[in-house]
C-alpha positions in Angstrom: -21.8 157.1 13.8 -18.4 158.6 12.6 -19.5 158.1 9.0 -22.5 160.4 9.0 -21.1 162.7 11.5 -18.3 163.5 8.8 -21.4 163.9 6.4 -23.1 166.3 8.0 -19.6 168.3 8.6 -19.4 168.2 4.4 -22.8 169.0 4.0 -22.5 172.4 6.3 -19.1 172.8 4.8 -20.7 172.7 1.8 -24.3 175.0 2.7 -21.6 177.6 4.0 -20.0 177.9 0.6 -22.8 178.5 -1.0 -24.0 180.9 1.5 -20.7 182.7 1.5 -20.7 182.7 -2.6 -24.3 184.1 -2.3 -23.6 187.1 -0.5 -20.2 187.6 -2.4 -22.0 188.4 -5.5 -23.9 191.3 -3.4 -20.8 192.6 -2.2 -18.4 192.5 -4.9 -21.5 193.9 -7.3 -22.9 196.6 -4.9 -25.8 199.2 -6.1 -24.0 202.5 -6.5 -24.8 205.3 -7.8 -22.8 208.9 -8.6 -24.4 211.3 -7.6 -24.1 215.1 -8.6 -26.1 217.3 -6.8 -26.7 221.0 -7.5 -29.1 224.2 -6.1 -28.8 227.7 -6.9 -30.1 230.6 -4.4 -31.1 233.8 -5.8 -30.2 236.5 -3.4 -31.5 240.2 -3.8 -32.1 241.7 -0.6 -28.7 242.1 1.1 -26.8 241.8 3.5 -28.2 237.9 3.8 -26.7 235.3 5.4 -26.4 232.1 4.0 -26.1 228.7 5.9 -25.3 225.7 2.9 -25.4 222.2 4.2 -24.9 218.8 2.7 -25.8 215.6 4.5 -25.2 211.6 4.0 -26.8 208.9 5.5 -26.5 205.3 5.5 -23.9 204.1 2.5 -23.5 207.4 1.0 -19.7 209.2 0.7 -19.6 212.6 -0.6 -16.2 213.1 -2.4 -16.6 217.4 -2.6 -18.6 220.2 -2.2 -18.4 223.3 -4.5 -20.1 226.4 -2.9 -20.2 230.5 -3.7 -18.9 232.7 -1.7 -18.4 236.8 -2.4 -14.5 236.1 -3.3 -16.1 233.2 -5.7 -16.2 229.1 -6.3 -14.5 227.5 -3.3 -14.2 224.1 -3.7 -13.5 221.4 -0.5 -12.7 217.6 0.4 -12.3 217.7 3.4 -16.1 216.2 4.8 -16.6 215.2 8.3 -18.2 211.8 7.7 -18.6 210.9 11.6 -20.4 214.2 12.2 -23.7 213.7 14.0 -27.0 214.1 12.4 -25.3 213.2 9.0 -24.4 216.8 8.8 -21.2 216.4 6.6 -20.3 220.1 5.5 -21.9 223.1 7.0 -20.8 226.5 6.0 -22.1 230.5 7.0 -21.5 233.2 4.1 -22.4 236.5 4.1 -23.0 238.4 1.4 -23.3 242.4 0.9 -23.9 241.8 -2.9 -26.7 240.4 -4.6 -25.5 236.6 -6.0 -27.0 233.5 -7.7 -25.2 231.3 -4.9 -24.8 227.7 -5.5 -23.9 224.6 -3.5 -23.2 221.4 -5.3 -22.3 217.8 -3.9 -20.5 214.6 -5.9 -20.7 212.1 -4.6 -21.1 207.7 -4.7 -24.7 206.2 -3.1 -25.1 202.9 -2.6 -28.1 201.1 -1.9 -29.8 202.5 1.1 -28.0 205.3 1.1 -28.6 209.1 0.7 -26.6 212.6 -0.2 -28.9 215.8 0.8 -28.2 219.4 -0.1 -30.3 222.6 2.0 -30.0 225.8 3.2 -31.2 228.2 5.3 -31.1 231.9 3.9 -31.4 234.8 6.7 -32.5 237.9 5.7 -33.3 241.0 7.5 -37.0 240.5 8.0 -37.3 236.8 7.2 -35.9 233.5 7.3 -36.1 230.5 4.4 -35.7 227.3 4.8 -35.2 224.9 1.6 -37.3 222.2 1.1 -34.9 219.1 2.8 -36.4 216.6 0.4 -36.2 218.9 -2.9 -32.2 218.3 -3.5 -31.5 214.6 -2.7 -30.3 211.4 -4.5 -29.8 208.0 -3.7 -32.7 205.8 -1.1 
């Protein structure tokens, strides 16, 4: 009775080493991707109001974001990554000149994750969305 009870303790020793070495390979190997995101906004009809936001979702870490604003580039690292909604950077700018505004993300995805850019543009008769699934990389 002791004999085989110390077997079956080497033999689940043994299946939990491999189990462990089995999902050490997936861990110390991860998926991930850089990811460099970039969309331009053509503004004409001014004043507009521009709202830039950049999301992350599951195993997704956005490093910076680089955005216009009427003074110029302005580049940030500071990212709320426990904001709700995956909403990591959000950011108004007016502008009173017309501007090819551009918002760009880099970032690391790793498998199942996902780095998003949009915007919403507010003009004085109209509003426009961006597509939400026209600037993403990663899942």
């Amino acid at each position: 009775m002791r004999r085989s009870l110390l077997i079956g303790r080497r033999v689940a020793v043994v299946a939990l080493l491999l189990l462990v070495a089995g999902c050490e390979d997936e861990l110390s190997d991860p998926q991930v991707e850089s990811c460099d995101l970039m969309l331009e906004v053509e503004i004409d009809d001014v004043p507009a109001s521009l709202r830039y936001l950049v999301s992350a979702d599951g195993s997704a870490v956005v490093g910076s974001v680089t955005y216009t604003t009427p003074a110029g580039e302005v580049t940030t690292t500071t990212l709320d990554h426990d904001a709700p909604n995956a909403i990591v950077f959000q950011q108004d700018v007016v502008f009173d000149a017309p501007v090819v505004a551009m918002l760009r993300a880099q970032g690391e995805v790793a498998t199942g994750g996902q780095i998003g850019l949009a915007y919403t543009l507010s003009l004085a008769d109209m509003i426009i969305n961006s597509d939400p699934s026209a600037f993403v990389c990663g899942a």
